[in-house]
N, C-alpha and C positions, 0 to 999 in steps of 0.2 A: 209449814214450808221449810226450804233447805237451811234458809239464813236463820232460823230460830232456832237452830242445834247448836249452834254457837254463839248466841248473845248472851247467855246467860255464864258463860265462862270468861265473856272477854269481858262484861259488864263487872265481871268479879277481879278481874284483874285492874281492870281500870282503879277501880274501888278502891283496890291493894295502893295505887300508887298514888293515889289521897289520902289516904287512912292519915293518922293525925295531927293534918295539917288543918289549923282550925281559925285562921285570920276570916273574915269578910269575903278577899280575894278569893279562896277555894268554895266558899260557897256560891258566888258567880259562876264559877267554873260547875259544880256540882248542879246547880240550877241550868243552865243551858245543856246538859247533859243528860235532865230530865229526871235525875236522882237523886232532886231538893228543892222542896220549895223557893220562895225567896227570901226566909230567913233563917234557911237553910236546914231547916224540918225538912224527916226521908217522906218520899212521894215517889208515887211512879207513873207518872208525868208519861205522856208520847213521847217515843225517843226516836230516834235515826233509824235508818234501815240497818245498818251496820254493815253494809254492802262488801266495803273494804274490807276488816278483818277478818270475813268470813271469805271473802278471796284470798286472801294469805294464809287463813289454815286450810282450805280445799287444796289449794296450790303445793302445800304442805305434804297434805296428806297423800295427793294424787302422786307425789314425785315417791311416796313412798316412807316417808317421814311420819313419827307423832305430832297433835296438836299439840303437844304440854312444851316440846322444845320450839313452837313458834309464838307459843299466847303472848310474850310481853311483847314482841317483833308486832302483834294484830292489836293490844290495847296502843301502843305508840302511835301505829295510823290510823285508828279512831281517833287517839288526840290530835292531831294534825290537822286532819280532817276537819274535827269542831274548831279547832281554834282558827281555821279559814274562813268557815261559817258566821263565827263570834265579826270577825273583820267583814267580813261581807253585809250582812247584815250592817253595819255603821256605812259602810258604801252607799249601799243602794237602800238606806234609808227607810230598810224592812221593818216594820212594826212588830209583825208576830213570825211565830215558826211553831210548828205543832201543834196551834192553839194558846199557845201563849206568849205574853208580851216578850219580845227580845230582849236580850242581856241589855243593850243601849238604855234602853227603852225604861228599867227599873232603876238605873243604876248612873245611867248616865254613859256618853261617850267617850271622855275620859278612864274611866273605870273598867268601859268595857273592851277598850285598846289594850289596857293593864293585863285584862283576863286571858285575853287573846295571847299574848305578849306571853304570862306567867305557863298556858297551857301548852304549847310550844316548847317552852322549856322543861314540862316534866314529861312531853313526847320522846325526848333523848335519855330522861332519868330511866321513862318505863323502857326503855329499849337497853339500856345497862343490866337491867333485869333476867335478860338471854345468860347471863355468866353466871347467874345464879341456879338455872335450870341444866345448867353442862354446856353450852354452845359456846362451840373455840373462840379465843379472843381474834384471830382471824376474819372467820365467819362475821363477831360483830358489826367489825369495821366497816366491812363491805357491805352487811345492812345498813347503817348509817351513813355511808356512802349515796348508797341507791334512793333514800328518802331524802338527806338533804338534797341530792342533784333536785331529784321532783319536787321540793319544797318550794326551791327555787324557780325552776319551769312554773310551778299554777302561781309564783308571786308573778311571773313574765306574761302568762297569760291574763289575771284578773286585771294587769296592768293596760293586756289590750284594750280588754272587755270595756272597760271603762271608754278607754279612748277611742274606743269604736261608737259609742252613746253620740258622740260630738260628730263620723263620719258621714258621709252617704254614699262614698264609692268602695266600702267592703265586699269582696269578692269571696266568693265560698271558698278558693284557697286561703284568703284572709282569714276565714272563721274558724277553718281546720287547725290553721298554726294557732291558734289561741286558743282550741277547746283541746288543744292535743298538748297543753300545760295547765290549763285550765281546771281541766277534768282528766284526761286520759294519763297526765303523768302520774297522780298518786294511785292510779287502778294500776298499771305497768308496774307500778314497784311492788304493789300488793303482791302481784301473783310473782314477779318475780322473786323480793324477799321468802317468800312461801317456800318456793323450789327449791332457794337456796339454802333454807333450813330445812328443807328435806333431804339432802344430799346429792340432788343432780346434779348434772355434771354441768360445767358452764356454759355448753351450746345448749341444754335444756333449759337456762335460768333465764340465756336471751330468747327462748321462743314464748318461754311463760310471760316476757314480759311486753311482747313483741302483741301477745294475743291480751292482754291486760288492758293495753292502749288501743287495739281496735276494738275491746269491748267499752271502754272508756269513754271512747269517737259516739258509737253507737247510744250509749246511755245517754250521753248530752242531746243529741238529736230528738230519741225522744222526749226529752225529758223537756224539749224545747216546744215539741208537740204537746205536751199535757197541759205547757205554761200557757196555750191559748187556746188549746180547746177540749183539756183536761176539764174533769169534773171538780167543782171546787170541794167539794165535801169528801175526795180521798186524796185531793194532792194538797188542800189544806191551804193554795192561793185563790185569790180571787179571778174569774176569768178577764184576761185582759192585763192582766196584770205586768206582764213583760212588753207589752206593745206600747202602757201607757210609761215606761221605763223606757223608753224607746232602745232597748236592749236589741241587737240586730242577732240574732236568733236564727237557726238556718230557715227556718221556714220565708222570713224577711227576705234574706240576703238571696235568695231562691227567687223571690218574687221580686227585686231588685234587678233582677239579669233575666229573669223571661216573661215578665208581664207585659202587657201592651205598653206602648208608648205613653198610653194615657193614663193610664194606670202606675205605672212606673212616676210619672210626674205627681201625681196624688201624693203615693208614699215619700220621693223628694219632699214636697211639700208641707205634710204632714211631721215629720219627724225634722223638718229642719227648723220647726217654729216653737221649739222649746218644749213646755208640757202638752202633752197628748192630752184632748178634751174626749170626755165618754163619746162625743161625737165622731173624731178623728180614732177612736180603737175601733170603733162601727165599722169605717168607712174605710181600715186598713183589714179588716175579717174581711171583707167583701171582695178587697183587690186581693188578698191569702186566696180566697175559694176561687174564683176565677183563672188564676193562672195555674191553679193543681199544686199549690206549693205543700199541702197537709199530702195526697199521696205522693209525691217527691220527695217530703222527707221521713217519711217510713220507705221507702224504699233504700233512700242512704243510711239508712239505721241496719235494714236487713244487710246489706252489701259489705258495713265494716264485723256485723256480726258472724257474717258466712267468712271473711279473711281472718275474723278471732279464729275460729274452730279449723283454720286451714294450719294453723299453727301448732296445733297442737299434735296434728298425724306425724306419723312414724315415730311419736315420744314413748316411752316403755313405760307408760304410767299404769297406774293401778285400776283396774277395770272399771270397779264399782262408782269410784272417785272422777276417772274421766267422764263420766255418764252424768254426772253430777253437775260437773261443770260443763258440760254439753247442753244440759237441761237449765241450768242459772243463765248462760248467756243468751238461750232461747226465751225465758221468762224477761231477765231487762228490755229484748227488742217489744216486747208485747203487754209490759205491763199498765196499769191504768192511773199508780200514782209514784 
């Protein structure tokens, strides 16, 4: 697949911006990153998709650009990335991730705040890294720029996310502004950081990044579809497992505004009474299938993927490369984990 032409470069540059750091603290980090055990022996553990830095260097490369002058720019938003993971995980009380126990989980919550906290910080070290590959001290800025802005939007939306748990009148406007910080700002900087280490011009870096965030929009969607009727054995949660998180998810917040009357009082009901019983994820799948909320949101999934790709016409990108990315945005609306 496309994304595995590039993990193995950005995996190595990650690596680079660990290398001899050998406290405890970096083997947490090295461990939820899949490349160390947990006492800090190499493994090669399940990792990530690596979704993002492999949108930063297609974006890269499609504008016309090398990978080699974006790799530190794509290992920085893997770190990012994970160290939002590391935090989320202590949130929402995640036990495992790729089959193994979470960082919290070995380590403790305290420790794994530290981790989080510490990977963050070497997200801006490996992104100084650009200066050492030739990329103008200009150019850095403004990537660091574009990732802190989106750092901050997905802290603005996990903030919703959260505070959405405690709602019941979230509106799928509501959901949009939160998964479009959530999720869609660090995909939007990915592609647009990409373009702009390619050399495009700056009405090309804002349509990379314009199509970044409706692929962003899109991926949550599904991804919100997999969380309840995904297969546990490729998405590696348990079915149910966001309903009984009483996470309002589009498919919810869908079924919230066109289920029956009576149905709609259920889910009130249901998620305003604290923890979801295996009985109550039953009987919230049942009010899902009835109102059509699973093909409603594949349909909102297609709809921001077809606006990604509307973004991207009339750019002078590189044939092979937009085909590419034309082909990865059609893969996230449709994949299974």
């Amino acid at each position: 697949m496309l994304l595995r032409r590039y993990r193995e470069a950005v995996l190595a540059e990650v690596k680079a911006v660990l290398a001899g750091r050998r406290l405890p603290l970096y083997d947490m980090m090295r461990y939820h990153l899949g490349i160390a055990g947990p006492r800090g022996e190499p493994t090669a553990a399940r990792a990530g998709k690596m979704l993002r830095p492999a949108l930063c260097l297609l974006s890269c490369e499609a504008a016309g650009g090398r990978r080699r002058q974006a790799l530190p720019a794509a290992a920085a938003i893997e770190l990012i990335h994970n160290f939002t993971l590391i935090h989320d995980d202590i949130e929402d009380a995640s036990q495992s991730r790729h089959g193994r126990d979470t960082v919290w989980r070995v380590w403790g919550e305290a420790q794994a705040i530290n981790a989080g906290d510490g990977m963050f910080a070497l997200a801006h070290l490996a992104l100084h890294r650009l200066l050492e590959v030739g990329v103008a001290a200009p150019q850095v800025v403004e990537a660091a720029r574009l990732l802190d802005e989106a750092s901050l939007a997905l802290c603005e939306g996990q903030n919703l996310d959260l505070e959405f748990e405690e709602r019941l009148d979230v509106t799928r406007d509501d959901y949009l502004t939160m998964v479009s910080g959530k999720t869609a700002a660090l995909m939007g900087a990915a592609t647009a950081v990409g373009a702009l280490l390619g050399e495009a011009s700056e009405d090309a870096v804002g349509a990379f990044k314009e199509f970044g965030h409706h692929l962003g929009l899109a991926f949550q969607i599904r991804d919100d579809v997999l969380g309840i009727w995904g297969d546990t054995a490729e998405t590696g949660k348990s079915a149910g497992e966001d309903i009984a998180a009483r996470k309002k998810s589009f498919p919810v917040v869908y079924a919230l505004e066109h289920a029956s009357e009576d149905d709609r009082r259920s889910l009130r009901r249901i998620y305003g009474a604290g923890a979801v019983s295996p009985e109550g994820v039953a009987e919230v799948l049942a009010v899902l299938e009835r109102s059509g909320a699973r093909a409603a949101s594949e349909e909102a999934a297609a709809r921001h993927v077809e606006r990604a790709l509307t973004r991207l016409q009339g750019l002078d990108l590189v044939p092979a490369r937009r085909r590419e990315l034309e082909a990865l945005a059609l893969h996230l609306v449709h994949r299974h984990r």
